[in-house]
C-alpha positions as CSV (number, residue, x, y, z in Angstrom):
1,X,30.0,-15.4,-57.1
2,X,28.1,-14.0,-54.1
3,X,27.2,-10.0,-54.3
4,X,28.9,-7.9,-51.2
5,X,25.4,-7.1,-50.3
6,X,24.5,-10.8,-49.6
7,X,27.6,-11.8,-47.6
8,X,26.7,-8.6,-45.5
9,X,23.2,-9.6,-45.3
10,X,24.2,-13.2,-44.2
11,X,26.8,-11.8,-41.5
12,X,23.9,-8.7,-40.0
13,X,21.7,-12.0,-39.5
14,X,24.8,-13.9,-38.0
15,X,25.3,-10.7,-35.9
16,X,21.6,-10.6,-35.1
17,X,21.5,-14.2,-33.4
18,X,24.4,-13.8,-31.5
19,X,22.9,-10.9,-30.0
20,X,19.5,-13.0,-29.3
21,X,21.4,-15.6,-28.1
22,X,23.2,-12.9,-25.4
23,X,19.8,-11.3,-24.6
24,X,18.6,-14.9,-23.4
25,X,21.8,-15.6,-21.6
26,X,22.0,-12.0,-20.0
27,X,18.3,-12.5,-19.0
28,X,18.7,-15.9,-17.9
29,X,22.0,-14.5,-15.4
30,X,20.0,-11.6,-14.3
31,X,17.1,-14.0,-13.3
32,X,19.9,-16.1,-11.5
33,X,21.3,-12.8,-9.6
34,X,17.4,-11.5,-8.6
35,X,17.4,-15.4,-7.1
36,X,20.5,-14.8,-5.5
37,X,20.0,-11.5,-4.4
38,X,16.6,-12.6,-2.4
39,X,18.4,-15.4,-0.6
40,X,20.8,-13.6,0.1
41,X,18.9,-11.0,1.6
42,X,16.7,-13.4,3.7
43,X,19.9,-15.1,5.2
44,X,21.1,-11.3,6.4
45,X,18.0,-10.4,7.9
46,X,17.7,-14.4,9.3
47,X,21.3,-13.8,10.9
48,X,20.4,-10.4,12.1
49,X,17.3,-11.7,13.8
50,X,19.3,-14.3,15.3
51,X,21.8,-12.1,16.7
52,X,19.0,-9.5,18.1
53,X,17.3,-12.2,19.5
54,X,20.3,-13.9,21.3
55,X,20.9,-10.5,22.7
56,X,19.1,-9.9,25.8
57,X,16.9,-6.8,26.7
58,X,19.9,-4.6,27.5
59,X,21.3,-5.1,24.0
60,X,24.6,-7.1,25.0
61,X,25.0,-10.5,23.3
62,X,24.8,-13.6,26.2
63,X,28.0,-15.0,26.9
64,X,27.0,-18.8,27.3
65,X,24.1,-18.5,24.7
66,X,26.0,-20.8,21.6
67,X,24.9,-19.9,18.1
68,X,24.5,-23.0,15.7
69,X,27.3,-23.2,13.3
70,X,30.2,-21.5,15.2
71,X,32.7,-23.8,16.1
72,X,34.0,-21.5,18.6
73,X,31.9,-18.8,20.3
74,X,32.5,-15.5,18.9
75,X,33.4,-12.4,21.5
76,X,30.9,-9.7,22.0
77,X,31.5,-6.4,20.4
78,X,31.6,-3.6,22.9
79,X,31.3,0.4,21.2
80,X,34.3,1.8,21.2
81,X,35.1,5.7,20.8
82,X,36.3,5.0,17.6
83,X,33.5,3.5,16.0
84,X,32.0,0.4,15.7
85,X,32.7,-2.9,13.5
86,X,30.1,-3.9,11.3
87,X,27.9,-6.6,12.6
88,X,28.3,-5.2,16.4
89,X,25.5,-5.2,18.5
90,X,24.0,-1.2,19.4
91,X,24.5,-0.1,22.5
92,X,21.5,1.5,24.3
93,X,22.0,5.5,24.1
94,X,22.2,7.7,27.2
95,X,23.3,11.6,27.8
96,X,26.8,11.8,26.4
97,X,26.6,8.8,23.8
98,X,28.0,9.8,20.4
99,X,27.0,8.1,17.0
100,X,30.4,7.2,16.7
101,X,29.7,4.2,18.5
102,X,27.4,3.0,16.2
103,X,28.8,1.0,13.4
104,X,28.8,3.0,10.0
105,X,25.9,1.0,8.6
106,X,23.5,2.8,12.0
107,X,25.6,6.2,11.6
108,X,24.2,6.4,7.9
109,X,20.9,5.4,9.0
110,X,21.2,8.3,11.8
111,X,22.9,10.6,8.9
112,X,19.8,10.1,6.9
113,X,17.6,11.0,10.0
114,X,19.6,14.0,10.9
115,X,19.3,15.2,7.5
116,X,15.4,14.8,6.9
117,X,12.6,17.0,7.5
118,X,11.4,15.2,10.4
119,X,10.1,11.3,10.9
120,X,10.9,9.0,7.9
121,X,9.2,6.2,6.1
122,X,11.4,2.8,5.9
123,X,11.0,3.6,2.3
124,X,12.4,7.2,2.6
125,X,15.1,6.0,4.8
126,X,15.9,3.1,2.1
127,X,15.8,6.1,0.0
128,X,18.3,8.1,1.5
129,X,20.9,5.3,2.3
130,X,20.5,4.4,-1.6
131,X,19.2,1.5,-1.3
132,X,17.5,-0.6,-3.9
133,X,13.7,0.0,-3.3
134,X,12.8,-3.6,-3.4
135,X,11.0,-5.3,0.2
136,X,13.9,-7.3,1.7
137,X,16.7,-4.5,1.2
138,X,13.9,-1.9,3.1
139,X,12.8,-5.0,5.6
140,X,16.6,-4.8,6.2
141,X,16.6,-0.9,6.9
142,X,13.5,-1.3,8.6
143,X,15.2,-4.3,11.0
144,X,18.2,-2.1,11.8
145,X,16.2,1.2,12.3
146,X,13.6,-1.1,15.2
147,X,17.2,-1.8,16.6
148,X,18.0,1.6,17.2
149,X,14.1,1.9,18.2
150,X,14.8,-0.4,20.8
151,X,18.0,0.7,21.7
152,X,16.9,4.2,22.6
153,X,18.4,6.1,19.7
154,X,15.0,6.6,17.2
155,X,11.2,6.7,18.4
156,X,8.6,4.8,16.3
157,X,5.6,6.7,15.5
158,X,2.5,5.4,15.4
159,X,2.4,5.8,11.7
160,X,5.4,3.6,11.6
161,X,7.5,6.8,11.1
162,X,11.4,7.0,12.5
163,X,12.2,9.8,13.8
164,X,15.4,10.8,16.3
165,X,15.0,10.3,20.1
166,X,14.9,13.7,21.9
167,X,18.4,14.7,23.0
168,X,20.3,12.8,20.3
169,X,21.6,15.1,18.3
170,X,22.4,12.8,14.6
171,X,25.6,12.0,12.7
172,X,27.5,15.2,14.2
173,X,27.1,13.7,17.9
């Protein structure tokens, strides 16, 4: 007759490689989402270069200007007082504009901004919209905040420092 102590011995080593065999798994699956996560991440900032580029100078997408894989052109946002849709292309800022018109992805970016003790890193900004410090999520931060560079909302330093263009006033605007 086995002893109580062996049938628990045999069952903790049971338990034991079960839980090895879950480590490998869960490491495997994690591996998988990092993957996934990275090309994921390139096919954003990809589709976000794409738009930016198909935009002209002034910011508003070209009408007649098809985008490969659409099987029906796609309208072009305009701001509304409102707020913005995700995705919508920036509108350049002049006296008056409010954040508002930015699409809550920019507005947190400008939040951030508002909020910080003068220009900002990408990193820092990354930082301060909680995003996961690894180079594609801050190149994504990075391409948004060159957007609202661009666009008249932020000024680039020469260190590579975003800071808020003079007479925009931030998230309260």
């Amino acid at each position: 007759m086995p002893s109580v102590i062996g049938l628990l011995e045999e069952r903790e080593r049971a338990a034991a490689e079960r839980v090895e065999v879950l480590r490998a798994e869960a490491d495997r699956v994690l591996a998988a989402l990092r993957e996934a996560e990275l090309d994921w991440e390139r096919f954003v900032v990809a589709r976000e270069t794409v738009v930016e580029v198909l935009a002209g100078p002034d910011g508003v997408a070209k009408a007649d200007t098809p985008v490969l894989g659409d099987s029906e052109p796609s309208p072009s946002p305009s701001p509304s007082p409102s707020g913005a849709v995700p995705g919508s292309v920036v509108p350049a800022w002049c006296e008056g504009l409010v954040v508002a018109v930015l699409s809550l992805e920019y507005q947190r970016i400008m939040a951030v901004l508002t909020a910080g003790e003068g220009a900002l890193s990408c990193k820092e900004l990354a930082a301060g919209l909680g995003v996961e410090p690894v180079a594609a999520k801050v190149e994504g931060v990075r391409s948004k905040a060159n957007r609202l560079v661009r666009q008249g909302w932020l000024v680039k330093e020469p260190s590579g420092r975003f800071a808020l263009s003079a007479g925009v006033r931030g998230a309260g605007s």
